[in-house]
N, C-alpha and C positions, 0 to 999 in steps of 0.2 A: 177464609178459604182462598186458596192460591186461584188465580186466572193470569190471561195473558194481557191483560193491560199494562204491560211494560215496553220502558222505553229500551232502546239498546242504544249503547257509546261504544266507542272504538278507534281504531288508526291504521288498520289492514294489518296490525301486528296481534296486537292484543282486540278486545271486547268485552263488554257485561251489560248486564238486563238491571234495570234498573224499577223497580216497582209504585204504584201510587203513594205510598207510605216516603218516596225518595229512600228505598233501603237496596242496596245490591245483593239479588239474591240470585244470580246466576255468570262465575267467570272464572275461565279455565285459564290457570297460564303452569309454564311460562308463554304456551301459545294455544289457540282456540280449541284444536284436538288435546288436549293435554289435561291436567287433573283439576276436577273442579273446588278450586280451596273454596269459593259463593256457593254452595248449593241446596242452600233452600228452597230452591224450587222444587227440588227434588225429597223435601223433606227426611233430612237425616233423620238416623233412627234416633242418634246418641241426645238430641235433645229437639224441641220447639224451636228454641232462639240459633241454635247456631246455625253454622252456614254461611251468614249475613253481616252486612256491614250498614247500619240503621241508625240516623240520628230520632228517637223516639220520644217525640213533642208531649210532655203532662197532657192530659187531658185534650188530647185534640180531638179536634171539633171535623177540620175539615182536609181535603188536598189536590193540589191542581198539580196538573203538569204539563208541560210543553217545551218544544225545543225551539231556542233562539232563533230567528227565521233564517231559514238557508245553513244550517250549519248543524253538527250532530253533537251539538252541549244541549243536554237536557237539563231545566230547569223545575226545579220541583217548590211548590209554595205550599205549608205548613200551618193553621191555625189551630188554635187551643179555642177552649170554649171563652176563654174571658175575652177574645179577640189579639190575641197577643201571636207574630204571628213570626216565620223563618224563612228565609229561600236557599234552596240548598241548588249547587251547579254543582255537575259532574260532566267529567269530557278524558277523553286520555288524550294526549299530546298529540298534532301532528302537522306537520311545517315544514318549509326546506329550509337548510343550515348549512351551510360551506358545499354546493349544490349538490345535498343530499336531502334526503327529506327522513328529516327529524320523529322516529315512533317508537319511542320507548317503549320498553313493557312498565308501564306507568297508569295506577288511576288516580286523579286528581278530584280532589274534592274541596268545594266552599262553604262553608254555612255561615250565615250574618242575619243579624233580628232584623225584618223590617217593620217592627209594632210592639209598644209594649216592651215587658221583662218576658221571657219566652223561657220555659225551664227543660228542658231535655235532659235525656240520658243516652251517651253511645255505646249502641253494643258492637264492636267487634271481634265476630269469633268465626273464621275462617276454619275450615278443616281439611286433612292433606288424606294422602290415600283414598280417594273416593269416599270420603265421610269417615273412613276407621279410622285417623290418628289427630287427637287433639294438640294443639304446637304446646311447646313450652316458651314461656315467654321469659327474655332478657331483655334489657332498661338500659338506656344511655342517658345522654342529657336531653336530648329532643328526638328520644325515637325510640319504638319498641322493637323488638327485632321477634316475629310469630315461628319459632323452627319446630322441623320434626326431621325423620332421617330423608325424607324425599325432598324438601325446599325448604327454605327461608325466603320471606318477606320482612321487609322491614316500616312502617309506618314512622314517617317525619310528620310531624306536626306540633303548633304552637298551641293547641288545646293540652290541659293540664294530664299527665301521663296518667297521674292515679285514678283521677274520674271517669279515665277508657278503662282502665286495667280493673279496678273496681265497680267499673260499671252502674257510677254513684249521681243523681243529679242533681243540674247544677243552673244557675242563671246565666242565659246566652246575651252576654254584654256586650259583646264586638265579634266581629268576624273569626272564624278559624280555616287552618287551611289545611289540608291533610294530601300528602303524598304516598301513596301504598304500592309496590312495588320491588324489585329487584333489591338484593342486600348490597343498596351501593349509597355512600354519601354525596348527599347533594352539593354541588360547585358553586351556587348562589347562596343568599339568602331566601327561605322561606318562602315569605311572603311577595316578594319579586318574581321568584321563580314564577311559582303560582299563577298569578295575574300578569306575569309577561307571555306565558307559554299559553293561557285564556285569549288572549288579545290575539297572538299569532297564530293559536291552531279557528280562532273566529275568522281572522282575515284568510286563512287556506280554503276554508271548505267555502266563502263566500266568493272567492274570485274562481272555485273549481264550480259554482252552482253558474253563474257568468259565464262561463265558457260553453254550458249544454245549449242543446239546439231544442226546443221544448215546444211543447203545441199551445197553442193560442187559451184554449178552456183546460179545465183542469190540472192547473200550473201546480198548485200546492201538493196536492197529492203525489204527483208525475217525481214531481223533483224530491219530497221526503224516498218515495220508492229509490230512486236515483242514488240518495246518498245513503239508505241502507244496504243496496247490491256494492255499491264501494265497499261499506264494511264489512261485507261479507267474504270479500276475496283479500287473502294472503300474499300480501306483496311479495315478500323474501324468496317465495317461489314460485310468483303467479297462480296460484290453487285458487277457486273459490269455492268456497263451502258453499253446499245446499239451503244450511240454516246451522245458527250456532249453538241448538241444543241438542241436548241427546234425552230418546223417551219420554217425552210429552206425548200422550195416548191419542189416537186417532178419535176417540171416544170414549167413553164412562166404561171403565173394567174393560177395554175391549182384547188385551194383550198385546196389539202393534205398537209396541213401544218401540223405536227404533234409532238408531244413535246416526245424525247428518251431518256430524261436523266434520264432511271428509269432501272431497269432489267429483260429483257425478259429470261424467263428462258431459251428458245431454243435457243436467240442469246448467251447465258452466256454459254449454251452448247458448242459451236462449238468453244468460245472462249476457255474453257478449252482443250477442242481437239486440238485446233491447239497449244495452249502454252504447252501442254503432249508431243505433237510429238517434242517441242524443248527442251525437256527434263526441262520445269520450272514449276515446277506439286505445288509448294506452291499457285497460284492462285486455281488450282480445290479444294486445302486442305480447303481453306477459303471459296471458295463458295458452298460447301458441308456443312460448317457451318451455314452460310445463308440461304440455302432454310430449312436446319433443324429449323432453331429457325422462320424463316417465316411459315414454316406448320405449327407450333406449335401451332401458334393463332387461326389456324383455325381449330373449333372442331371438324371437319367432315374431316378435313386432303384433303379438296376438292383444290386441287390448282388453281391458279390464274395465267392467261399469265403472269401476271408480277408484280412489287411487288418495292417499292419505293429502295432507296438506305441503306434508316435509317427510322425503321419500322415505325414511326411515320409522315412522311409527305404524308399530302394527294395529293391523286391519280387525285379527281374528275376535271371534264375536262372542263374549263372556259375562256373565251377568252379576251383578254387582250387591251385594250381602248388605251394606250400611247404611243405601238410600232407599227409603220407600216406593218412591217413582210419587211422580205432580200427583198430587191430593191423594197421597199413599197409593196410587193405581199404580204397583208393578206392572213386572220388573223392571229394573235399570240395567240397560245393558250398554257396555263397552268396545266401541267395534262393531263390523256388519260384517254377514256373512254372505251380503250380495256381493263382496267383490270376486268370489270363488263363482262367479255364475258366470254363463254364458248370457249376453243382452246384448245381439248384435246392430240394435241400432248405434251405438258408440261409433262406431266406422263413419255413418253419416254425419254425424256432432262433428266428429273433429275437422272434418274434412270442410263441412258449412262454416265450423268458425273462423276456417283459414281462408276459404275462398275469398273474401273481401281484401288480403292484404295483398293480393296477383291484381286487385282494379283499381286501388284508393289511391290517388295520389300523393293525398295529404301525408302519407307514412313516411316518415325518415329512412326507412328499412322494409321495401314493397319485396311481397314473394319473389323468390327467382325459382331457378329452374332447379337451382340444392334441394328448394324444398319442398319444390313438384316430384322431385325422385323421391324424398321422404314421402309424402302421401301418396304416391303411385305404391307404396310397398301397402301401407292400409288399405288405399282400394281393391289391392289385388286379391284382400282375406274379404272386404266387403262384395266381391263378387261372388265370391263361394260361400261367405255367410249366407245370400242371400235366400236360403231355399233349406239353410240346416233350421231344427230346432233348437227355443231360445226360452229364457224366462220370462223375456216383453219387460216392457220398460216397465210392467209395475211388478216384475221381480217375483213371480208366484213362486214360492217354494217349494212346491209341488206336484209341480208338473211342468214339462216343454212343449211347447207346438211350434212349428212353422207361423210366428206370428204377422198380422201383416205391415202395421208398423214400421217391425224390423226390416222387413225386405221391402220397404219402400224406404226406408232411410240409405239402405244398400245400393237401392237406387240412385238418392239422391248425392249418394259419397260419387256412382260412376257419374253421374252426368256431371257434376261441379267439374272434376277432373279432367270431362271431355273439355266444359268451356274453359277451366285455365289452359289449359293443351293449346289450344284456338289460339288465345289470346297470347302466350307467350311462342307462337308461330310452332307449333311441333303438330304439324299437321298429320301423321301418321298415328301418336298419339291419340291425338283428337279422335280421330275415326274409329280407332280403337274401342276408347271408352265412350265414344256415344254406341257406339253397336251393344257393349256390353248390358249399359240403362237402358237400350229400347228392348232387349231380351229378359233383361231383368220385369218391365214393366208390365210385359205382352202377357207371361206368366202368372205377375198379382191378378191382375183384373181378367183373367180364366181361373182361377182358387180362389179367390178371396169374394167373389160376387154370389149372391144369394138372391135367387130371382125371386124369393116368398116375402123378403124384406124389401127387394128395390132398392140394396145398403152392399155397399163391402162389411164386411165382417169383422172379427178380431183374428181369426187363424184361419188360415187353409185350409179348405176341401170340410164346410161347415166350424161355424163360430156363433158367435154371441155381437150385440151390439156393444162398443167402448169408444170413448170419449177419444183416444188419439187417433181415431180417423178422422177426425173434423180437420188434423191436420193436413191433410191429402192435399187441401190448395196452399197452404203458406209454402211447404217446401216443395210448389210447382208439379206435381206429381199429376190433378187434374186440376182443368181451371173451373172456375165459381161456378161459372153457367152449365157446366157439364153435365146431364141430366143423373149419371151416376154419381157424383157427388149431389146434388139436392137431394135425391133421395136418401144417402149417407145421412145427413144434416136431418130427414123430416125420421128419419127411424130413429137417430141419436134424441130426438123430442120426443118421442112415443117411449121410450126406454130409458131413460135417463135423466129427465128434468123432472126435477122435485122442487114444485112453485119457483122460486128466482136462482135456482143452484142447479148443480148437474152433478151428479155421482162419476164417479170413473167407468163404472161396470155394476152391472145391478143383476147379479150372481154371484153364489157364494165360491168363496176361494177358500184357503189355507186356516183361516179363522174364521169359515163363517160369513154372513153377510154383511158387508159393509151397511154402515148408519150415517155416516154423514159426507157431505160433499167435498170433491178435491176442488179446491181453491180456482186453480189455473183452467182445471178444466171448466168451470162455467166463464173465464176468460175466453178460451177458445171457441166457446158456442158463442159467446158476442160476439166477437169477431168475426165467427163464421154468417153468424146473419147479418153482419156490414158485408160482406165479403158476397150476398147472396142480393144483395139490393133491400135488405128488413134495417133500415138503418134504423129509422126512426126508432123501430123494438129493441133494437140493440142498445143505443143510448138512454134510453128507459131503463133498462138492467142492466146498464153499466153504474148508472147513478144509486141504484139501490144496493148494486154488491159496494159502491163506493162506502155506503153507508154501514158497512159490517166490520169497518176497519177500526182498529182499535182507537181508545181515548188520544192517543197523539200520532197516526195515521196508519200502523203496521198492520200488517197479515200474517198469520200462518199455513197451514199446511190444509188445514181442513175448518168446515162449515158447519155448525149442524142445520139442519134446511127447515126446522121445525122452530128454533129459536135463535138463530142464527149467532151461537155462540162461538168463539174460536175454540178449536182443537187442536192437536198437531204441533209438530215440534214450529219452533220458530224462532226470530223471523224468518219464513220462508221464500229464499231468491225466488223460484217458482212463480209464486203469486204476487210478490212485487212485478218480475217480468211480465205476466201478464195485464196487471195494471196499467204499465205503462206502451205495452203493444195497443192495448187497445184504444188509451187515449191521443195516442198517435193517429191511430186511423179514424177515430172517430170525430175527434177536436173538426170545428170551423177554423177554414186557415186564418193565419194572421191579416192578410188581402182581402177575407171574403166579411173579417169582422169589423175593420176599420175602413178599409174602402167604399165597400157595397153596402150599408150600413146595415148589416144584420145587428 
């Protein structure tokens, strides 16, 4: 049975999910929104085996896996019962080259015995059209070429053509190398390539792990989260996707199957926050580029939850006939149809993730005043969004309210605005937009307070308790000690904490009542009790959700709180960011663990 014990490889261009077996059963190219030729995860109808690209050990016995330390080559170990055993490396290329940095749409693969005669069999059988078209295969002298009318692939490698193509096994006596990828002929030899482009893309991600600014405890975790939010953002446009799958169920039959491989602006926010605090600010540089030339399209500068990777692929949300969905739980669907929605916290996303480049020094290219008039056009919709009804950031399909959320993120777009104003001397400005956030804010907290809960709420003029008010102190809206934020905080515990996890909302919506926890959001109640002076409880359940993370460190999207199984699409940026928010603030300094000797 499928789960999310897998690893994912990648280069900001390409990706794929790699599983304890070392089999690739989840990768869309020619780029991450695009067609999944791997999809097994997704269980094609057309067969069991296919999907996948799997070296399949006689008889085995057992399987490890892990990634080389600091770098996203994941290595998989293979034994059979007589103790005879394989290591298989998977990594896609990614390096700088005549000062560009080198990322093919390229998956590379090793396998070499390290015990014994070890016998396998490779299955390679990709399929195109979302699961409906099998390739037909052509044959060269060292390479298959898998075509159908939507792509060709072509696999190079020194293993024997017919024992892929037959599917026949065979004794594994020496290394093989396989390159799968674009119909293009390779410039090197083989096996050079191989193991030169190994060697290079290990020294990139080691000298990019070298360069974060990382907390003192929970270094391992911090920095795996680290290098998978890399892989999750789209260099060619600066996009980052939410998570690289699509339709992995929020729960058993629950129907939220929902396709992420596109960029929400509010999760692309937090991504950039959490990779600022590790000091690796070239992703916010790029996706300040992105949502710039995404407004651009639209003449009203009205933004959209979210917005494809590469401006051209459509969004619209269509369900998919040839994949069963993860463990046959339909449907598979193509596309969201949140991006037709209104979710006016987006205004404050983008506006928060720009704001650090009007103070940082460190940027080669620090905000000017170009693109303080660009954001002054957002704030001017995030003033008037802030009072219209919205979906809310969890997107209910079914109804709109005046969320509050929203109109506190509306806030937080004017007040950013006031302080770059300040800061790049446009004093009239300034005064401006601090007037507009303190009328903005005077409003929340007369609609959004509930005197029977001692809580803001989730909408205006009565709500429910939900999990993204615990955000109310991170983006400065009230501070920690606030007696209306602690009480936020002690009714999100009353309502929401389910043993070590925290539900979004514990009220039925569009389907029903949610079963298992969102990820991020028992992040933010950690946080919020660091934030509140409960450190000690904080770090206590931080170390146990640490413990829910998968066989080689990842998260997804959702928890179940009863077995604390992963659900949900993944890997999910989300809950990586919150990992590493919280071990930010939680970690003993560097100072307080080698000086003071704690």
């Amino acid at each position: 049975m499928s789960d999310l014990n897998l690893g994912v490889i990648g280069n900001c261009r390409i990706n794929a999910l790699v599983d304890r077996r070392g089999a690739i059963v989840w990768s869309c190219l020619p780029q991450p929104d695009g067609d999944p030729v791997f999809c097994h995860l997704l269980s094609p109808r057309s067969g069991a085996e296919d999907g996948q690209f799997v070296f399949e050990l006689e008889n085995q016995a057992s399987a490890e896996q892990s990634y080389r330390e600091n770098t996203a080559i994941l290595i998989t170990i293979l034994r059979d019962q007589a103790g005879n055993a394989v290591r298989v490396t998977d990594f896609c290329p990614r390096f700088g080259n005549y000062e560009r940095m080198h990322r093919p749409v390229s998956l590379m693969r090793k396998i070499e015995p390290i015990a014994g005669q070890p016998r396998l069999r490779i299955r390679l059988k990709p399929r195109f059209g979302w699961g409906a078209q099998e390739p037909m295969l052509s044959f060269g002298s060292n390479h298959i070429r898998y075509v159908s009318p939507v792509m060709t692939l072509r696999l190079t490698t020194d293993a024997p053509l017919t024992y892929i193509a037959e599917q026949v096994p065979f004794v594994l006596d020496t290394a093989l190398h396989f390159v799968l990828g674009a119909d293009e002929s390779l410039t090197a030899p083989l096996v050079a390539t191989v193991n030169d482009f190994l060697d290079r893309t290990a020294k990139y991600w080691i000298d990019w792990v070298r360069s974060l600014s990382i907390p003192f405890e929970w270094q391992e975790p911090v920095i795996r989260a680290a290098i998978t939010l890399k892989l999750c953002s789209f260099e060619e446009t600066g996009a980052i996707m939410a998570a690289v799958t699509t339709s992995v169920s929020e729960f058993a039959n629950s129907g939220r199957n929902w396709d992420y491989r596109f960029c929400w602006l509010r999760d692309a926010y937090f991504t950039v926050q959490a990779l600022n605090q590790l000091c690796a600010t070239r992703t916010m540089e790029d996706f300040i580029r992105y949502i710039t030339n995404a407004a651009a399209f639209d003449p009203d500068h009205r933004l959209k939850p979210l917005y494809p990777i590469s401006h051209s692929t459509p969004l619209d949300e269509i369900e998919v006939p040839d994949l069963a969905g993860y463990r046959g739980m339909g449907p598979v669907r193509k596309g969201n149809a949140a991006w037709i929605q209104i979710q006016n916290d987006s205004y404050g996303s983008v506006i928060l993730a720009a704001a650090q480049l009007f103070f940082d020094r460190r940027l080669p290219r620090p905000g000017d005043k170009v693109l303080f008039n660009r954001l002054e056009r957002l704030g001017e919709h995030a003033k008037l969004a802030a009072f219209e009804p919205d979906a809310s950031l969890w997107e209910y399909r079914g109804r709109a309210r005046i969320h509050t959320f929203s109109a506190a993120m509306c806030w937080a777009a004017c007040d950013r605005l006031g302080k770059i104003a300040a800061h790049l001397g446009e004093t009239e400005r300034a005064r401006y937009w601090k007037q507009a956030a303190k009328e903005i804010r005077t409003v929340i907290l007369q609609r959004a307070w509930d005197a029977s809960e001692n809580s803001l709420v989730d909408a205006f003029d009565g709500g429910h308790i939900d999990a993204s008010l615990l955000l109310l102190h991170d983006i400065g809206f009230l501070a920690a000690d606030d007696p209306r934020y602690l009480g936020t905080v002690a009714a999100a515990e009353r309502h929401l904490k389910r043993g070590d996890h925290l539900l979004r909302y514990a009220v039925p919506d569009d389907f029903g009542m949610p079963e298992t926890a969102f990820t991020v959001c028992t992040f933010w109640y950690i946080n919020a009790l660091a934030s509140i002076g409960r450190r000690e409880e904080a770090r206590t359940m931080f170390e146990r959700l640490l413990a829910c993370r998968n066989s080689v460190g990842l998260l997804s999207e959702d928890i179940d709180p009863r077995s604390n199984e992963l659900w949900g699409n993944f890997p999910q940026t989300y809950s990586l960011v919150g990992l590493i928010l919280c071990a930010q603030r939680l970690s003993k300094s560097w100072e307080e663990a080698f000086w003071r000797g704690s």
